[in-house]
N, C-alpha and C positions, 0 to 999 in steps of 0.2 A: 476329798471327794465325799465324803459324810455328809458333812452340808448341805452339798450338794442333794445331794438324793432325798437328802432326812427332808429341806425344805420344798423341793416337787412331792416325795410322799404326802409331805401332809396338807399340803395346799388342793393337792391332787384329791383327798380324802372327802375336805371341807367340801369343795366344789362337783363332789357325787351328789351332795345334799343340801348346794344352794347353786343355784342356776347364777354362772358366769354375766350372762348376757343380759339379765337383769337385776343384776348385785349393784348399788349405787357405790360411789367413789370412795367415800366412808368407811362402806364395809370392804370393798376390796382392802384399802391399806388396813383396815383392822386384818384380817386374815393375811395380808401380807407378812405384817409387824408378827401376828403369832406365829405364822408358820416361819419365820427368820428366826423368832425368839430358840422355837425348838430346836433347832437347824445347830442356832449357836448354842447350844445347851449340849447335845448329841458332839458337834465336831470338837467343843473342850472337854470332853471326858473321855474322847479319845484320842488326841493330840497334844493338847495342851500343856500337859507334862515333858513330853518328849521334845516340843517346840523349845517349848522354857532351858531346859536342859541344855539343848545343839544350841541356844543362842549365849548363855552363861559359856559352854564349851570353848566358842568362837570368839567369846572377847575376851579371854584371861590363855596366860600362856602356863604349860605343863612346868612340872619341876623336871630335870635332866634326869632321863632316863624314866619320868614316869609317863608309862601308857594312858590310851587313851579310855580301857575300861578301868582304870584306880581313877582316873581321874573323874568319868561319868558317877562309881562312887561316890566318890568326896563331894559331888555336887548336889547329889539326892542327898546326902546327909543333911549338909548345909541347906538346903532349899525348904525339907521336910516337905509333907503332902503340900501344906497352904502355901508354902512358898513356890510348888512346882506350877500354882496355877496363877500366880502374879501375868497380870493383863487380862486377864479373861472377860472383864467390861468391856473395854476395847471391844474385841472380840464379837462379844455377844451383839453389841451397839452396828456393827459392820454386819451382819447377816440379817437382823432387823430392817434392816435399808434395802437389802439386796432386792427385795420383790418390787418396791416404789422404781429402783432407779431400771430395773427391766421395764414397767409398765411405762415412766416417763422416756425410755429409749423406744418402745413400743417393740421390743424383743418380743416373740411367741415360741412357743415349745414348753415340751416339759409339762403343763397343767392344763392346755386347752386338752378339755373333753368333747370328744367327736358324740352328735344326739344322733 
């Protein structure tokens, strides 16, 4: 939900202070592309890690009788910070697009500012 919000806030922000309605194509995907950039910046520093983690969790099985918080240990250890945020391109590259492929669906909400 970060994403979500982080990229209507700040498209939202931009477009107090350049008029939607006559913004050219150009500039919309420029402000689309940064407000995703942020979006994706914002939802990996808060997820990211946690993601990485339940998906290593998921594909490796426990030793007998060990839990499932020794084992969320043993993962952080193994992972370290740089490792918890393995994919985070992906990531970022996927909320970058997000605004293009609303505007080529022609979705509204979320950043039309009522004049």
């Amino acid at each position: 939900m970060t994403k979500f919000v982080v990229f209507e806030k700040v498209a939202e922000a931009i477009y107090k202070k350049v008029d939607k309605s006559t913004a050219s194509d150009g500039l919309q995907t420029t402000i689309n592309l940064g407000s995703g950039l942020m979006a994706g910046f914002a939802a990996a520093a808060v997820s990211q890690p946690a993601d990485t983690m339940l998906s290593k969790i998921n594909k490796s099985k426990g030793l007998p009788g060990e839990g499932t918080t020794s084992r969320l240990i043993k993962i952080a250890k193994e992972l370290g910070i740089r490792g918890s945020y393995t994919g985070i391109g992906a990531r970022l590259f996927m909320f970058a697009i997000y605004g293009e492929i609303k505007k080529a669906l022609g979705a509204t909400g979320g950043v039309e500012i009522a004049k």
